[in-house]
C-alpha positions as CSV (number, residue, x, y, z in Angstrom):
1,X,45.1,4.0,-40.8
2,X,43.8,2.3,-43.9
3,X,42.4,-0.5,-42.1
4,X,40.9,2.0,-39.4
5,X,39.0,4.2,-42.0
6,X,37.1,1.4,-43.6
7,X,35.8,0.2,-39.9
8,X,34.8,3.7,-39.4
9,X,33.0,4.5,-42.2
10,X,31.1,1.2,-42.6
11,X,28.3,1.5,-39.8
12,X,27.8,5.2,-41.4
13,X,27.4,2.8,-44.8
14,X,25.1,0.6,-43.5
15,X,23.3,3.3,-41.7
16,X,22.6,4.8,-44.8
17,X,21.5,1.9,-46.4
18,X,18.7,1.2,-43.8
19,X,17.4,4.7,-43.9
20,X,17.1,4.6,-47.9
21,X,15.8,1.4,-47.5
22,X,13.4,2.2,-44.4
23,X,12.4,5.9,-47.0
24,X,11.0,3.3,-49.6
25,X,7.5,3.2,-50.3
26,X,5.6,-0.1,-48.7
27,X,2.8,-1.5,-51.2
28,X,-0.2,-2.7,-50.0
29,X,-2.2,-5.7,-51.5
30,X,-5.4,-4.8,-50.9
31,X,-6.8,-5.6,-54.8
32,X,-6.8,-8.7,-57.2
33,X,-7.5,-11.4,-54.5
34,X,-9.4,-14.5,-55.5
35,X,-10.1,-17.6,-53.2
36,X,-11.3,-21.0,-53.5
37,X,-13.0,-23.3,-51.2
38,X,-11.6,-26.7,-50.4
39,X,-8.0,-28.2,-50.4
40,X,-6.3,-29.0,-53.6
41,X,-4.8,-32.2,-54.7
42,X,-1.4,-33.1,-54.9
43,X,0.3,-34.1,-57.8
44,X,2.9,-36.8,-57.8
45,X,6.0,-34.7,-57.4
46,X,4.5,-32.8,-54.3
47,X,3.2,-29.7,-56.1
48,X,-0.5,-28.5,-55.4
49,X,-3.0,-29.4,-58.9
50,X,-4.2,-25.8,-58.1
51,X,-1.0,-24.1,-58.9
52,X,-1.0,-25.3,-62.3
53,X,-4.4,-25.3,-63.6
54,X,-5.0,-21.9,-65.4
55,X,-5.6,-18.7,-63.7
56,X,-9.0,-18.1,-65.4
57,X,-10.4,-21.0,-64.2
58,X,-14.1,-20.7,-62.8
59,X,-13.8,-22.2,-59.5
60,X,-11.9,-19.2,-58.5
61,X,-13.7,-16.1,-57.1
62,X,-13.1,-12.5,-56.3
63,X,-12.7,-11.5,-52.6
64,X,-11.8,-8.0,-51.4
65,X,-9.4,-9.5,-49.1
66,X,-8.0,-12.8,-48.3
67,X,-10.3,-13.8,-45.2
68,X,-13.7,-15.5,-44.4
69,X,-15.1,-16.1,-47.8
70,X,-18.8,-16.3,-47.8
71,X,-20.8,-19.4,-47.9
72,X,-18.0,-21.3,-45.1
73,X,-20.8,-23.7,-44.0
74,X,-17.9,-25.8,-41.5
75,X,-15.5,-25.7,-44.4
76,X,-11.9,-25.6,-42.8
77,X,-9.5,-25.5,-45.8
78,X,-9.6,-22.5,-48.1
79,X,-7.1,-20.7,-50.6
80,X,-6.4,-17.4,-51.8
81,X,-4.1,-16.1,-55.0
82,X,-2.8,-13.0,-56.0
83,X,-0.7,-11.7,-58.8
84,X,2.3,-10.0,-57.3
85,X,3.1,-6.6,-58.6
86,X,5.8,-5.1,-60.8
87,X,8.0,-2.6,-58.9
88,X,11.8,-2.0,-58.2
89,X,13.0,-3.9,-55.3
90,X,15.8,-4.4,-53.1
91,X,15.5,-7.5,-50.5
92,X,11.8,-7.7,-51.4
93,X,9.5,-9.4,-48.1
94,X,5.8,-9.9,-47.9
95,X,4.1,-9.0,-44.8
96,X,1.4,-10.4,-42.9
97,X,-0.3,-9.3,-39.8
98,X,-1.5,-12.9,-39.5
99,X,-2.8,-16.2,-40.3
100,X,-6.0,-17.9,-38.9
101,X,-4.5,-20.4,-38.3
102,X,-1.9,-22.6,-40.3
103,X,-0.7,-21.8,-44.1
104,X,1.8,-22.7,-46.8
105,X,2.5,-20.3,-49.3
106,X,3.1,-21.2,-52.7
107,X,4.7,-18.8,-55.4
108,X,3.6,-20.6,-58.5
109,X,4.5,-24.8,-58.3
110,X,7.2,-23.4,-55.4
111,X,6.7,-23.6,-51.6
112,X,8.4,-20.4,-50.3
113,X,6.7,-20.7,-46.8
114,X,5.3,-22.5,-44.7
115,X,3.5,-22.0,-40.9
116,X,2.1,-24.6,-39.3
117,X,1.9,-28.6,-40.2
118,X,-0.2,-30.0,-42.7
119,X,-1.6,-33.9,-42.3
120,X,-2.5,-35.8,-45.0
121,X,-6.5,-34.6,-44.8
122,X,-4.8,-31.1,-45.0
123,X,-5.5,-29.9,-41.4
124,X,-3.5,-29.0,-38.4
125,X,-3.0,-28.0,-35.2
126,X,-2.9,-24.0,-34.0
127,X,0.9,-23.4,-34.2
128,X,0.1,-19.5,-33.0
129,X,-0.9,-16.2,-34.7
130,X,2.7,-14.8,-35.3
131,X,3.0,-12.0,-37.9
132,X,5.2,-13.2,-41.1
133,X,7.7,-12.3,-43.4
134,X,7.6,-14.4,-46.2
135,X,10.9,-13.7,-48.9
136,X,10.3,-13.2,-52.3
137,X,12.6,-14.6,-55.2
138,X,14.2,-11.3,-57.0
139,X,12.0,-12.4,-60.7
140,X,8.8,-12.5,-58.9
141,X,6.7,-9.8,-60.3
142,X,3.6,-11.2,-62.3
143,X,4.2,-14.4,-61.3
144,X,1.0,-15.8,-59.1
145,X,1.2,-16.1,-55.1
146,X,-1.0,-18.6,-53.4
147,X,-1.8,-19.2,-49.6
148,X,-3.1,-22.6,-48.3
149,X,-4.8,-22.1,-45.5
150,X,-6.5,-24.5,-43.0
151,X,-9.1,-22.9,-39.8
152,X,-10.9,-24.7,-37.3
153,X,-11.1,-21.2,-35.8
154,X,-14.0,-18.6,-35.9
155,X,-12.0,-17.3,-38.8
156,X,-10.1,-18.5,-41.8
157,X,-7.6,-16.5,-43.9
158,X,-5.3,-13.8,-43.8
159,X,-6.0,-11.0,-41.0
160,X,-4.3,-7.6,-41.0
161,X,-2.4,-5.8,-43.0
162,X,-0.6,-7.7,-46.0
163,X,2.1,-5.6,-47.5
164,X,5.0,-6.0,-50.2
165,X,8.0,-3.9,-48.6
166,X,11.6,-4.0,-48.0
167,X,13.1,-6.2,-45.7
168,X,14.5,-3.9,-43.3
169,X,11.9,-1.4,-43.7
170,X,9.8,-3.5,-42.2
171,X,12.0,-4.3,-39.1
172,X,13.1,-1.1,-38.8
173,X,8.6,-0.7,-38.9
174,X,8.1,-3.1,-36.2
175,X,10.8,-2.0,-33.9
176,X,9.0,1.2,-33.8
177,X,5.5,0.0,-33.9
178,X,6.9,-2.2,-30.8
179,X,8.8,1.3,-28.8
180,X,5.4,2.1,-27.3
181,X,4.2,-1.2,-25.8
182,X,7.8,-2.0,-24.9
183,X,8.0,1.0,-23.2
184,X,4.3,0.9,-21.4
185,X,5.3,-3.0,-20.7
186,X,8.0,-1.9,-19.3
187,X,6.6,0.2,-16.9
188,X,3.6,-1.7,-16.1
189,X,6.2,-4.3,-14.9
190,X,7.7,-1.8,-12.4
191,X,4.3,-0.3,-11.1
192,X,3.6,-4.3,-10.7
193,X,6.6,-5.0,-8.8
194,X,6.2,-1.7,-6.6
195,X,2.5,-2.9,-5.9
196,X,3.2,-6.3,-4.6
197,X,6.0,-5.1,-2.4
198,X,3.3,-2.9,-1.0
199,X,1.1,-5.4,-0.9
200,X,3.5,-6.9,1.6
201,X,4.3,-4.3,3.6
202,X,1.2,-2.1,3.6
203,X,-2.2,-3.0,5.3
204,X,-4.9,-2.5,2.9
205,X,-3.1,-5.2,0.6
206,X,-6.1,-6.4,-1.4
207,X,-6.3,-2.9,-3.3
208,X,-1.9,-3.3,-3.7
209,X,-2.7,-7.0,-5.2
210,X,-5.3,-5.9,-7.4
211,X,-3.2,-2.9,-9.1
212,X,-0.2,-5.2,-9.1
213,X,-2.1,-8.3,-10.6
214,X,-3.7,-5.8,-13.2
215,X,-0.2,-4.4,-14.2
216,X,1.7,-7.5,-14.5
217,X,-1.0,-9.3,-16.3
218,X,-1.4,-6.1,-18.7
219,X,2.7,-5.7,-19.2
220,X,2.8,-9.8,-19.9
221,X,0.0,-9.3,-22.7
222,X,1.5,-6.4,-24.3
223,X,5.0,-7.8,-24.3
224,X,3.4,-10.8,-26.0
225,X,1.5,-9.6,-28.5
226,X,4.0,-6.9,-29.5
227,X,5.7,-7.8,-33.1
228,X,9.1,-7.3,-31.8
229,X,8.4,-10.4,-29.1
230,X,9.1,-12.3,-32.2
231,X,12.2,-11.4,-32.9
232,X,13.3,-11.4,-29.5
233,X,12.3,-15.4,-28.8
234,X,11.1,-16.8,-32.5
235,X,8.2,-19.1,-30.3
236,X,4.4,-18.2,-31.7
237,X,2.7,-20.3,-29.3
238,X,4.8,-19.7,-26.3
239,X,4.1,-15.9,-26.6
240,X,1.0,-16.7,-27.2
241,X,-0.2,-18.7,-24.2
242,X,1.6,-16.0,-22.3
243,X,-0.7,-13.2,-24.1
244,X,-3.9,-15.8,-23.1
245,X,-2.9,-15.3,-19.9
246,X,-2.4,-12.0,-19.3
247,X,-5.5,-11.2,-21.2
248,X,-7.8,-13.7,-19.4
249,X,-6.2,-12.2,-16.5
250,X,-7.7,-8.7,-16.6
251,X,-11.4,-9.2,-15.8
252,X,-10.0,-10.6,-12.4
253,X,-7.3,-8.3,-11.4
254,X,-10.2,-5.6,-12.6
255,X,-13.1,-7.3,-10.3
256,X,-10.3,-7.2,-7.3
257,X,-10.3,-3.4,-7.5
258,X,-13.6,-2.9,-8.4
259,X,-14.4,-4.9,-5.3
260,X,-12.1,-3.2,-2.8
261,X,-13.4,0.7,-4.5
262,X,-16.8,-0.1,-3.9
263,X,-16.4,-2.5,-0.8
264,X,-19.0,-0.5,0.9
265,X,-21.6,-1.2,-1.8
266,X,-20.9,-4.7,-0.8
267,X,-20.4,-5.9,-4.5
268,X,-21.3,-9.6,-4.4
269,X,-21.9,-9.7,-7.9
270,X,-18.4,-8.7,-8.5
271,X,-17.0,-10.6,-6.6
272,X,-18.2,-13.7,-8.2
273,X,-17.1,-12.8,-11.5
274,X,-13.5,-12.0,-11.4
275,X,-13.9,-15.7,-9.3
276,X,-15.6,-17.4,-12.6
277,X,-12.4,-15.2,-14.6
278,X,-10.4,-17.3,-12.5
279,X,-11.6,-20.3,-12.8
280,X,-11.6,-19.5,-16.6
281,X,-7.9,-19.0,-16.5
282,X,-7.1,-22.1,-14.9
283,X,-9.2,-24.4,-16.8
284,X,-8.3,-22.7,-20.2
285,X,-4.9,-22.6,-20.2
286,X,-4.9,-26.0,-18.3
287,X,-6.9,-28.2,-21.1
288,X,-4.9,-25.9,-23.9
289,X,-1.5,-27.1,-22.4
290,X,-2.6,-30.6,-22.0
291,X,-3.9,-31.0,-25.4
292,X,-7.2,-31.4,-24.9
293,X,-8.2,-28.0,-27.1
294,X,-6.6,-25.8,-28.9
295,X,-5.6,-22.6,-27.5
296,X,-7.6,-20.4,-30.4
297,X,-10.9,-21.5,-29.5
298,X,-10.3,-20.2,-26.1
299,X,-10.0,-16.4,-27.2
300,X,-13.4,-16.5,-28.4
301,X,-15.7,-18.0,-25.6
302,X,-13.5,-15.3,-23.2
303,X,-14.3,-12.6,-25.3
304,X,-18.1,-13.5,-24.9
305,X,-17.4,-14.1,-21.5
306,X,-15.8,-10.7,-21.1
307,X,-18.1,-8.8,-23.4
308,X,-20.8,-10.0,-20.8
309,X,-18.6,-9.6,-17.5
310,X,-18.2,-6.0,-19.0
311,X,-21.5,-5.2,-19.3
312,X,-22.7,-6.4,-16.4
313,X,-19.8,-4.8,-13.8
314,X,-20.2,-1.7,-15.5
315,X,-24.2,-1.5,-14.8
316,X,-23.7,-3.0,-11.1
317,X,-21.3,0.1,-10.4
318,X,-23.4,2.8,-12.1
319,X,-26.4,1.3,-10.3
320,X,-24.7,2.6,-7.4
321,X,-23.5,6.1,-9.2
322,X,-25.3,8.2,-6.7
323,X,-23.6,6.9,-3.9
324,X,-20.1,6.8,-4.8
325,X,-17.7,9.6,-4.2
326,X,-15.2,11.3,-6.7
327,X,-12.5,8.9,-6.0
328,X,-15.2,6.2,-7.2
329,X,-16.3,7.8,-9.9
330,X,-13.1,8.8,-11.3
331,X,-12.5,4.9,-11.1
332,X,-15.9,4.0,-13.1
333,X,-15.0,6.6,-15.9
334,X,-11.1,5.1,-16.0
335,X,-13.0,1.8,-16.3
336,X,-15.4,2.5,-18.7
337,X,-12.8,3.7,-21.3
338,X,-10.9,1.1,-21.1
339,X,-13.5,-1.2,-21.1
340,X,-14.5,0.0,-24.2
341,X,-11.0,-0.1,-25.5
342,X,-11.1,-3.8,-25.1
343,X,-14.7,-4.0,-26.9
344,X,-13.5,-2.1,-30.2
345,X,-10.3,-4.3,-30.0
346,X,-12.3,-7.6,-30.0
347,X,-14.8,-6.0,-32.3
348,X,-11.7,-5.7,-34.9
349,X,-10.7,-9.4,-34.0
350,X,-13.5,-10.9,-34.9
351,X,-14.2,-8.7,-38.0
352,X,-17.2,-7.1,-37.0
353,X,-14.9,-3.6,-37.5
354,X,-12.6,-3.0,-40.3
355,X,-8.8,-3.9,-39.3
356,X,-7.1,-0.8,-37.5
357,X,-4.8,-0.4,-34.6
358,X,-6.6,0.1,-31.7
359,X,-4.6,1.6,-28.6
360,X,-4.9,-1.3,-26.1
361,X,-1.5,-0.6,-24.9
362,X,-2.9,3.2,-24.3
363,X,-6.6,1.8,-22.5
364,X,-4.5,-0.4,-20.0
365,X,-1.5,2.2,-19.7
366,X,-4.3,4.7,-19.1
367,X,-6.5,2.6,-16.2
368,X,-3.3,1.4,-14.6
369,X,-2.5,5.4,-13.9
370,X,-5.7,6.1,-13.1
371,X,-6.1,3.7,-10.7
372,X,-2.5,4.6,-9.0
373,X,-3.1,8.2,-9.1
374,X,-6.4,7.6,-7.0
375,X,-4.8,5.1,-4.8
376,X,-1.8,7.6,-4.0
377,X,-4.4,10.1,-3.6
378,X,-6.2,8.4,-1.1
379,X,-3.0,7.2,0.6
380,X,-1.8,10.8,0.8
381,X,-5.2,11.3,2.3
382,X,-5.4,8.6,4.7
383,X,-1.5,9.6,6.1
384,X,-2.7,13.3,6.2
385,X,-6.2,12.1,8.5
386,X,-3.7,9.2,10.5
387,X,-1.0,12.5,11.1
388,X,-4.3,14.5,12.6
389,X,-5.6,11.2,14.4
390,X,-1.8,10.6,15.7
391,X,-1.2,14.7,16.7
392,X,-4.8,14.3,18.1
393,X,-3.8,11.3,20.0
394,X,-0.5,12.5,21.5
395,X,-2.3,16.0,22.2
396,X,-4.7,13.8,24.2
397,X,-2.0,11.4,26.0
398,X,-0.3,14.7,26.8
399,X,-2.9,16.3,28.6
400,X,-4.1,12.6,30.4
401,X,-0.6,12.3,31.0
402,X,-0.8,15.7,32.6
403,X,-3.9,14.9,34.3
404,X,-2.4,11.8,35.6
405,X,0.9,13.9,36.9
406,X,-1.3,15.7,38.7
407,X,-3.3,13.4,40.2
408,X,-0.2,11.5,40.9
409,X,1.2,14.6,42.9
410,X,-2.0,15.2,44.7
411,X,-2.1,11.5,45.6
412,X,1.2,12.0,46.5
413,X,0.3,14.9,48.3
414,X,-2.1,13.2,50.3
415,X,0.2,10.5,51.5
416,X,2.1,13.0,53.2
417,X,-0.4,15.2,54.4
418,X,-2.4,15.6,57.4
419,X,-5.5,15.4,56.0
420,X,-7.0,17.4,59.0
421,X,-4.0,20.2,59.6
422,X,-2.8,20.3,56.0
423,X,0.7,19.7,57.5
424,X,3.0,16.8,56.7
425,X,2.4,13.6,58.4
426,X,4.3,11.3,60.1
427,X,5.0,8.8,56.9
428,X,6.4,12.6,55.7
429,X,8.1,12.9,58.8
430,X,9.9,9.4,58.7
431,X,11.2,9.8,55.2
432,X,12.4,13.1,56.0
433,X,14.1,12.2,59.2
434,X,15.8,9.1,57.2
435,X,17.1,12.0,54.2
436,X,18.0,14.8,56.9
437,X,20.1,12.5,59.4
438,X,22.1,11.3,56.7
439,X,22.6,14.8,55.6
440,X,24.2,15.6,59.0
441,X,26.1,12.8,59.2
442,X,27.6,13.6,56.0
443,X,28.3,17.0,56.3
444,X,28.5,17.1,60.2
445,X,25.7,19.5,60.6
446,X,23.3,20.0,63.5
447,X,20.0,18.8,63.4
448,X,17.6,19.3,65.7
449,X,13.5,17.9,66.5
450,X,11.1,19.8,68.9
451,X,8.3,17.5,69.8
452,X,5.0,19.6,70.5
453,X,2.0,18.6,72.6
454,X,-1.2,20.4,73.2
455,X,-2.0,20.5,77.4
456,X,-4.7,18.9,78.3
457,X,-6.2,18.6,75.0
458,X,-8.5,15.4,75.9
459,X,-10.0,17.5,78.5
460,X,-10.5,20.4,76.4
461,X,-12.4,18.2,73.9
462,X,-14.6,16.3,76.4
463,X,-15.6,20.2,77.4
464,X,-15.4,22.1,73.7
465,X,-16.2,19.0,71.7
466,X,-14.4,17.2,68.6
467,X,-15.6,19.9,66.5
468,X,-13.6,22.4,68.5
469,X,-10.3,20.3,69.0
470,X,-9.9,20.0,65.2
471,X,-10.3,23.8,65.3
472,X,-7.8,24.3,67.5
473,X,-5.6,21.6,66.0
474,X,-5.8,23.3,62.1
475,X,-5.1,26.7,64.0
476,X,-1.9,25.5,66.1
477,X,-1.0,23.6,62.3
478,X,-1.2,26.8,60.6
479,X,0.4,28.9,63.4
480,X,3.5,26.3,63.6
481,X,4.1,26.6,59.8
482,X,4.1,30.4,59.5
483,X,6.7,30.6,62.9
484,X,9.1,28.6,62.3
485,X,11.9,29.0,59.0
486,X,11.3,27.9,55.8
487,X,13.6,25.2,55.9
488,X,12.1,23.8,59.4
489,X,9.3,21.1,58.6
490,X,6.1,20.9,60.4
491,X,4.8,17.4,61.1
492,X,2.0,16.3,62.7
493,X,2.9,12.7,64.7
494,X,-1.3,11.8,65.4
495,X,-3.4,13.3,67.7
496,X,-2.4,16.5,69.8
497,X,1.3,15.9,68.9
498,X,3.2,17.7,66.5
499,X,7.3,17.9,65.8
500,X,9.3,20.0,64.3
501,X,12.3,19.2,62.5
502,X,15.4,21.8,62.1
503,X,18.3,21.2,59.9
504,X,21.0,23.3,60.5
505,X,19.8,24.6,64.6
506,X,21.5,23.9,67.6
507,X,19.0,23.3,70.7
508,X,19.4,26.6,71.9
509,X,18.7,28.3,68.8
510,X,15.7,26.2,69.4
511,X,14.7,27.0,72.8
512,X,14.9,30.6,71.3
513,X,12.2,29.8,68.6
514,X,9.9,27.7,71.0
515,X,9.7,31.0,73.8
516,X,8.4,32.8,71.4
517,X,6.1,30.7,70.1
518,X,4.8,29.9,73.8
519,X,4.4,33.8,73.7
520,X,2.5,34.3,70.8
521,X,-0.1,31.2,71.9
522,X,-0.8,32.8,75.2
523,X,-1.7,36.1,73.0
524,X,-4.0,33.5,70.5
525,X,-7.2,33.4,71.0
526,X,-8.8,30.4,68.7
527,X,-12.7,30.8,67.7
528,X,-15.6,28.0,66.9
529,X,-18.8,29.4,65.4
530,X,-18.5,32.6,67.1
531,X,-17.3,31.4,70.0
532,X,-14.0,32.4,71.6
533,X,-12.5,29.2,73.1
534,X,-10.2,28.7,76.4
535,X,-6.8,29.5,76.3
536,X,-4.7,26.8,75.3
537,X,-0.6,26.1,76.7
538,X,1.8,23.5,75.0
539,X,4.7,21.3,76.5
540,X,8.1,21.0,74.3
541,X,10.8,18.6,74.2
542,X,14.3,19.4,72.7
543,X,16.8,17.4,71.2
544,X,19.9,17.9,69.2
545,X,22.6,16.2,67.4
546,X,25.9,16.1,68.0
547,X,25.2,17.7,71.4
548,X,22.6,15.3,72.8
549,X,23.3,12.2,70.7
550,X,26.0,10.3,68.2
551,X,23.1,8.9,65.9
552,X,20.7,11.8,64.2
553,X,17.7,8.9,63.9
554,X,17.9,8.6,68.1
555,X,16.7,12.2,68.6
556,X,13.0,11.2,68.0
557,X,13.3,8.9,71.3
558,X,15.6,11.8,72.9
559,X,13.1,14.6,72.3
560,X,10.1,12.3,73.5
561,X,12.0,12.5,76.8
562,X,12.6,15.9,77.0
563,X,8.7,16.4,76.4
564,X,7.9,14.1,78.7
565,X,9.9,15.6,81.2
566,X,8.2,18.9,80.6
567,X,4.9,17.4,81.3
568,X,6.0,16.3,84.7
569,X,7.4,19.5,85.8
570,X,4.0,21.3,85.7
571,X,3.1,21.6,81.7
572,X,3.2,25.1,79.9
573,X,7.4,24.5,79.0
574,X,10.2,23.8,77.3
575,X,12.7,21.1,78.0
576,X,16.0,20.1,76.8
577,X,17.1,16.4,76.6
578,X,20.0,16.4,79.4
C-alpha cells in the first residue's frame, strides 16, 4: 500500500506542475533589440570579438525587431543582441517562430545554440525553418543574448514571435496550437483517401482526382508546417520539403477542378497552368534534392508564380460569371476565399503584413468542404436524374416489351390463321393433331376428325366468281366455328376443304353433329353485294379412334377416305370410315 500510494499520486503531482507551469505568464521580447551588419571575428579560443567588445559600442543600432535591417544591399551575415530580462523562472526556454535561415546563438562569450553549419566565410547551407527552443542558464537575467545569423534568402533574421516562457508551457502551447491542423490534416487525409477510391471506381474520375490530390496535398502541408511535426520526427528539412510539396501542389490540384467545374467553358488557360504548377513541382523539388539550389529560394519564385496563377484563374472564371450556374458559382466564391487566404499568408511571409496567424488550415479545410459538398450535391443530383432516366427506361422497355408481346402473339396468330376464314390453318392443325393424339393415347380417349368439302365449289366459282367463293368460304368458316363445341377445333386444310377435330367424340356422336349441320346449310342462304347466291351442299368424311384405327395420327388418311367415299356415292353426305 505504501508503494502503491506514491504511484498514484505522482501523475496527479506532475499534472499539477504542468498546469502551474502552463498558468505562467509568457514574456515577449519585442523591445531593446539592436543589430549589426557583417560577421564578427573570432578570437583565438573560439569566442566571437563581438561578444566582448562593450555594449555601447556605435556600430550597434536599434531595430524594432530582429529581422531585415535596413540598408542589406546583398549583405548575408547580420547579428542581433538583446538584454534578457529579470523575472522568476522555472525551466526558463526562449522561443522562436523561426530563423531565416541558419544561426548560432550566443549568451555572452557562451554558445548555447546552434541551427545550421557555419563555414569558415561564415555562411551555410538552408538546414530548414524549424521553430526553436533555445535553454537558458538559471543566472541569465541581464546578461546579453546574441544571434548570428547568416541569409542568402529574401529575408534575414528572426521571423515570428520570440518569447521568454516556461519550458512546458510552451509544449503544452504548441500541442494545442498544433490540435487544429492535426485534426483538419487528419481529415483531409481521409476525404483524400475516400476521393481516390472513387476516383477508381466512379466514372467522372478527373473531378475524384482533383478533390483527392487537393486534400492530400493540403493534409501533407499542414502536417508539415504544424509545430508539433517537430517533435514528432526532429528533421527541419525533411518536413520541410514535404510542406514544398504540398504547397506547390495546390495550384494544380486547384486548376484540375477548376477545369473539370467549368469544362464547358472550355478553360484552356486553366489548363495550362496547373500544367506549368506541375512542371514547377517537379523541377523544384528535383534541383533542391540534388543540390543544385537550395530549397528556400524556391518558396519565393512560387509565391510569384502563384500570386499570378491566382490572379489570372480567378479573372478567367469571373469572365465567364454570367454563364455559370450556382453549383459554379458557389465554387468561384469557395475559391476566392481561399485564394485570398493564401495571398494574406504569403503577404505575412514575406513581411509585407505584420506577423499574425493566418488560418490557412481553416481556407483549405473550408474549400476542401466546399468543393465536396457541391460534388455530393451534384452526385445526389445526377443519381436522382439517372433513377428518372432508368424508371424512364424500364417504363419504356416495358411497354416495347409489351408491344413486342403483342406483336409476337399476332405474328403468332397469323401463323396459325387462315388468313381468309379467320379459322386455324393447317400448320395449326398439324401441331394440334400431334398434342391431341398423344393426349388419347395417354389417357385412352376418343378422338375423332370430320374432313369437310364444299360440292362443287370450282364450278360455283367459275359461275359466281372468286369474289363470291371467298364469300362463301368466310361464311361456311364462321358457320363451322359457332356449331360445333368449344373444345372442337375448326381448321381450314386449303381450298374448299375444312376439318374438324373432336377430342373426346365417338364417330357417332359425330355423325349426330354433321346432320345437323347439313340441315342448317340447306336453310343458309349466303349473300355477295346484294345478291343471294346458289345453294350450296357439303360431303363429310368420319373417322375415329380406337374404333376405326390403333394410331390417333392415321385418322387424317382414314377420314380422307370416308370423304372420298361420300363424293362417290352422289355428294350432299356423310360417311363413316368402315
Amino acid at each position: 500500500m505504501r508503494r502503491l500510494l506514491p504511484s498514484l499520486l505522482a501523475p496527479l503531482l506532475l499534472a499539477a506542475l504542468l498546469v502551474s507551469s502552463a498558468n505562467a505568464m509568457a514574456l515577449d521580447l519585442d523591445e531593446g533589440w539592436e543589430y549589426r551588419w557583417g560577421d564578427s571575428p573570432f578570437l583565438a579560443e573560439g569566442t566571437p570579438a563581438w561578444v566582448e567588445e562593450p555594449k555601447s559600442e556605435d556600430a550597434w543600432h536599434t531595430i524594432a525587431y530582429p529581422a531585415n535591417p535596413p540598408d542589406r544591399d546583398g549583405r548575408q551575415n547580420a547579428w542581433f543582441r538583446l538584454t534578457l530580462p529579470e523575472g522568476e523562472w522555472r525551466d526558463p526556454v526562449l522561443y522562436i517562430d523561426s530563423v531565416d535561415l541558419i544561426t548560432q546563438a550566443w549568451l555572452g562569450d557562451e554558445l548555447i545554440y546552434q541551427h545550421g553549419h557555419f563555414d569558415a566565410r561564415g555562411a551555410g547551407r538552408f538546414e530548414g525553418w524549424p521553430w526553436h527552443m533555445i535553454s537558458l542558464p538559471e543566472e541569465f537575467a541581464g546578461k546579453t543574448l546574441y544571434f548570428r545569423v547568416f541569409s542568402d534568402y529574401t529575408a534575414i533574421g528572426l521571423w515570428g514571435e520570440v518569447k521568454l516562457m516556461e519550458r512546458p508551457e510552451l509544449l503544452a502551447d504548441i500541442l494545442e496550437r498544433s490540435a487544429v491542423d492535426l485534426v483538419v490534416s487528419a481529415f483531409l487525409m481521409l476525404l483524400a483517401l475516400l476521393a481516390f477510391v472513387f476516383a477508381l471506381v466512379q466514372a467522372n474520375r478527373r473531378s475524384f482526382i482533383g478533390i483527392g490530390l487537393f486534400a492530400l496535398a493540403s493534409s501533407i502541408m499542414l502536417l508539415a508546417e504544424t509545430q508539433a511535426s517537430q517533435l514528432l520526427l526532429d528533421m527541419p528539412l525533411l518536413w520541410d520539403y514535404l510542406a514544398a510539396a504540398g504547397y506547390f501542389t495546390l495550384p494544380v490540384a486547384m486548376g484540375l477542378m477548376l477545369e473539370h467545374w467549368f469544362a464547358e467553358q472550355r478553360p484552356r488557360l486553366l489548363r495550362r497552368i496547373w500544367q506549368l504548377h506541375l512542371g514547377y513541382v517537379a523541377g523544384a523539388i528535383g534541383l533542391a534534392i540534388s543540390g543544385v539550389i537550395d530549397l528556400s529560394i524556391t518558396f519565393p519564385l512560387f509565391d510569384v508564380l502563384l500570386m499570378v496563377s491566382l490572379i489570372v484563374m480567378f479573372t478567367t472564371i469571373v469572365m465567364h460569371l454570367g454563364m455559370l450556374n450556382g453549383e459554379q458559382r458557389l465554387i468561384v466564391l469557395s475559391y476566392g476565399l481561399f485564394a485570398l487566404v493564401l495571398l494574406v499568408d504569403m503577404a505575412v511571409a514575406h513581411g509585407l503584413l505584420g506577423w499574425r496567424q493566418v488560418p490557412v488550415n481553416g481556407g483549405a479545410l473550408g474549400f476542401a468542404l466546399a468543393i465536396v459538398l457541391i460534388s455530393l450535391w451534384h452526385y445526389r443530383q445526377t443519381q436522382r436524374e439517372l433513377q428518372r432516366l432508368n424508371h424512364s427506361l424500364e417504363q419504356q422497355v416495358a411497354e416495347r416489351t409489351q408491344a413486342l408481346e403483342e406483336m409476337v402473339m399476332k405474328l403468332k396468330a397469323f401463323s396459325y390463321e387462315d388468313a381468309l376464314t379467320g379459322v386455324h390453318n393447317r400448320r395449326y392443325f398439324d401441331e394440334l393433331l400431334q398434342h391431341e393424339a398423344a393426349l388419347a393415347r395417354r389417357n385412352g380417349t376418343p378422338l375423332s376428325l370430320a374432313m369437310i368439302d364444299i360440292d362443287h365449289f370450282k364450278r360455283f366459282n367459275d359461275l359466281e366468281g372468286h369474289e363470291a367463293g371467298d364469300t362463301v368460304l368466310i361464311g361456311l368458316g364462321r358457320l363451322l366455328t359457332h356449331h360445333f363445341r368449344d373444345s372442337d377445333e375448326v381448321c381450314r386444310m386449303g381450298g374448299e376443304e375444312f376439318v374438324v377435330v373432336m377430342p373426346g367424340a365417338t364417330a357417332p356422336m359425330v355423325e349426330a353433329r354433321l346432320a345437323e349441320l347439313m340441315e342448317i346449310l340447306d336453310r343458309t342462304r349466303f349473300r355477295y353485294r346484294g345478291r343471294v347466291l346458289d345453294p350450296l351442299t357439303i360431303s363429310c368424311g368420319i373417322a375415329s379412334y380406337p374404333e376405326h384405327a390403333c394410331e390417333p395420327l392415321t385418322l387424317i388418311g382414314l377420314a380422307d377416305k370416308a370423304l372420298y367415299s361420300a363424293k362417290h356415292r352422289g355428294r350432299a353426305r356423310v360417311e363413316t370410315y368402315a
